[in-house]
N, C-alpha and C positions, 0 to 999 in steps of 0.2 A: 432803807428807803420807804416812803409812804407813796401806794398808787391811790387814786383816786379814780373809778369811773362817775360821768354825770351825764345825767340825759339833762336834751333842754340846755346845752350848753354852748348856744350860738348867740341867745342875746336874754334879757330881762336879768333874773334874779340867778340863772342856768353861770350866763358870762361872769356875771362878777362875783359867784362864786370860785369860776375858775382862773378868772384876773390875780384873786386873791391868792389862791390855791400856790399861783407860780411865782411869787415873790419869794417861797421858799424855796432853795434850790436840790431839797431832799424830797419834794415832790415829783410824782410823777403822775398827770393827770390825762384818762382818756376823757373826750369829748363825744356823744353821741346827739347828735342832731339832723333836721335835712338841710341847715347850711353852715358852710365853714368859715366861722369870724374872727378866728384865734388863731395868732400864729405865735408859735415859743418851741426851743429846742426840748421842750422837755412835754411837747403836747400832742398828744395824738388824736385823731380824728376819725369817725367814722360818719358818715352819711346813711344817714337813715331815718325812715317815715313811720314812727312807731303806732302810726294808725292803719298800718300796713304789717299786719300777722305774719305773713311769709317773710317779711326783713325781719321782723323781731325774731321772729324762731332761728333763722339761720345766721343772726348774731351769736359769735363765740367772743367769749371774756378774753382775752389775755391770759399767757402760759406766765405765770408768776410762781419762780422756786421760792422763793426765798422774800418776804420781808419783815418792815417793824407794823407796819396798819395798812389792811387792806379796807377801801369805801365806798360802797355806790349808794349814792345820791339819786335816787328816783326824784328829779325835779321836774320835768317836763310836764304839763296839763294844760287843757283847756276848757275855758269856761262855757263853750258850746255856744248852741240857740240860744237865746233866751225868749223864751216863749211857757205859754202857760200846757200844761197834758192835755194833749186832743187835738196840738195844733202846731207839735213841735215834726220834723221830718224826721221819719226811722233810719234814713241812712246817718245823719248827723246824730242823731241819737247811740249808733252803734258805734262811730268813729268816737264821741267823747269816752261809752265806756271802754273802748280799746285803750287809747292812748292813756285815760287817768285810772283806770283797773287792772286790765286785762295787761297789758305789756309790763305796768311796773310788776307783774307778779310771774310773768312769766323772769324777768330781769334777775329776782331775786330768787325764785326759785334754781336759777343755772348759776347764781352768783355763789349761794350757798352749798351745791355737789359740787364744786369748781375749788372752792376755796375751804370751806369747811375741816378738812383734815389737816391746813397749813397749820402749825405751832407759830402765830401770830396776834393781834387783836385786828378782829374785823367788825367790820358796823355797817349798821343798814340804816340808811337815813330818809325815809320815805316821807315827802311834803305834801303835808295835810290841807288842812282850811276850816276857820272855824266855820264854815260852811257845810262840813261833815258833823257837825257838833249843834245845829241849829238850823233849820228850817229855812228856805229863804223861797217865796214865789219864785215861779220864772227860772229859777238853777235845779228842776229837778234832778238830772243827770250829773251835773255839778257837786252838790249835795247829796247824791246818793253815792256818787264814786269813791268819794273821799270820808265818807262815814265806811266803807266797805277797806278803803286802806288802811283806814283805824282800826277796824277787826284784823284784817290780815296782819298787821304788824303785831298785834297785842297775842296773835297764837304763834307766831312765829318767835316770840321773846320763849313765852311759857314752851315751846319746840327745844328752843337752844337752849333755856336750863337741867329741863328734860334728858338732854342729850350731851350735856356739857359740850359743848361749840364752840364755846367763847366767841360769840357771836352779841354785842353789841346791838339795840333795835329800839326807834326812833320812828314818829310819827309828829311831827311839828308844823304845825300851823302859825308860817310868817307874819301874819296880818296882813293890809293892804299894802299894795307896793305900787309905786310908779311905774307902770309897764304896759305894755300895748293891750292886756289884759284888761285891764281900767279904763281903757279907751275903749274898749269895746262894750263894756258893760257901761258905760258912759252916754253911749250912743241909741242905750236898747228904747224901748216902745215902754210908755207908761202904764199905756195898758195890759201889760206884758209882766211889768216889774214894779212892785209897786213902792217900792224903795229908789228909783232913780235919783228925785232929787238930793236923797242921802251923800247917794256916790258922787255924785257932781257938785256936792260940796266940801268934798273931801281935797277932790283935785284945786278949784278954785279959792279955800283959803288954806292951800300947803301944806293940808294933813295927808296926805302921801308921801312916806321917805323914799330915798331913792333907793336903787336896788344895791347901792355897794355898800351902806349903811347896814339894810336888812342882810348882808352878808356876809358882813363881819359879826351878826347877833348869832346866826346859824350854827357858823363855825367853833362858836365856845362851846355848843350842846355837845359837839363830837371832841372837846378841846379839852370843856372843865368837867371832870365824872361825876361831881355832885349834881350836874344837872342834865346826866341820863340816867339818873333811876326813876323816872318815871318815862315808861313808851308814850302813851299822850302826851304831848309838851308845846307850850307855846314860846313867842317870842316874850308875851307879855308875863312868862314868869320870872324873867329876869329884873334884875332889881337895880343892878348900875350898869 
């Protein structure tokens, strides 16, 4: 059997990851989010506010003896304020790096003393942004989080060769996607973001795929091994 844990797995790119996930019937996928939109016999569920430290820490992984691929998917983020430094709020500023830093690492650190000694292939699939890779006004906390997931995962690969783990590690940046996310940075202040009209032209002539498209792109990095040898990876290195 293959488990699957996924944060962020109630709706956007999180769902139709794990939509897809359950059309195999040798999956087994948990779901960690704060609402419950999946129902499948083979799905499990936890409710949880990963911008809330005390629920992330007293999250335990699943007791798994035995399989063929263990996976967590740190998908869950948010793209916070969008506001320019000096005028963004410090509590929202702490909630973004909790949710898009602080919890997927805490996620992966307890996924790896957890699973680590299994005789398995395990992977670690943590969701980037080319927004970690390049500057954007107005997403400092956005852009900083996710350049900082791209270090974590990049010491965490060179951890598990070090230590032979057979441990699998993965930093991917989807591209844009149709999701409430895009509506949100859709809606920001101009003088805030100075790139708006970019994004809202993305949605208005249909260059936003949907999220079960960008999910079925995902699932080859963990699917075809030629295109996890490299920890930074986008969608757009794929070729067909």
């Amino acid at each position: 059997m293959n488990y699957y844990i996924v944060t962020g797995s109630s709706k956007g790119l999180g769902k139709a990851l794990v939509e897809l996930l359950l059309k195999e019937e040798h999956n087994i996928v948990y779901g960690l989010s704060r609402t419950h939109t999946v129902e499948h016999n083979n799905y499990h569920h936890t409710n949880i506010d990963l911008s809330n430290l005390e629920e992330v820490l007293n999250f335990k992984f699943p007791k798994i003896a035995s399989a063929d691929q263990i996976v967590l998917i740190n998908n869950a983020g948010v793209v916070g304020e969008i506001k320019r430094i000096g005028a963004l709020s410090n509590q929202q500023l702490i909630d973004g790096y909790t949710v898009n830093l602080i919890a997927p690492s805490i996620l992966v650190n307890n996924f790896i003393a957890n699973y680590a000694p299994l005789n398995c292939e395990k992977t670690v699939l943590n969701i980037s942004s080319g927004a970690g890779r390049a500057p954007v006004d107005g997403w400092s906390v956005y852009c900083a989080t996710k350049a900082g997931i791209d270090m974590f995962s990049q010491v965490l690969k060179e951890e598990a060769g070090l230590d032979r783990t057979n441990v699998k590690v993965l930093s991917l940046a989807p591209g844009v996607i149709d999701t409430e996310m895009q509506q949100v940075i859709r809606n920001a202040s101009q003088s805030s973001f100075s790139k708006l009209a970019r994004f809202q032209e993305y949605k208005t002539s249909g260059k936003l795929p949907h999220s079960a498209l960008v999910a079925k792109q995902v699932l080859r990095f963990i699917q075809e091994p030629k295109l996890a040898e490299n920890v930074m990876c986008s969608v757009r290195d794929l070729v067909d």
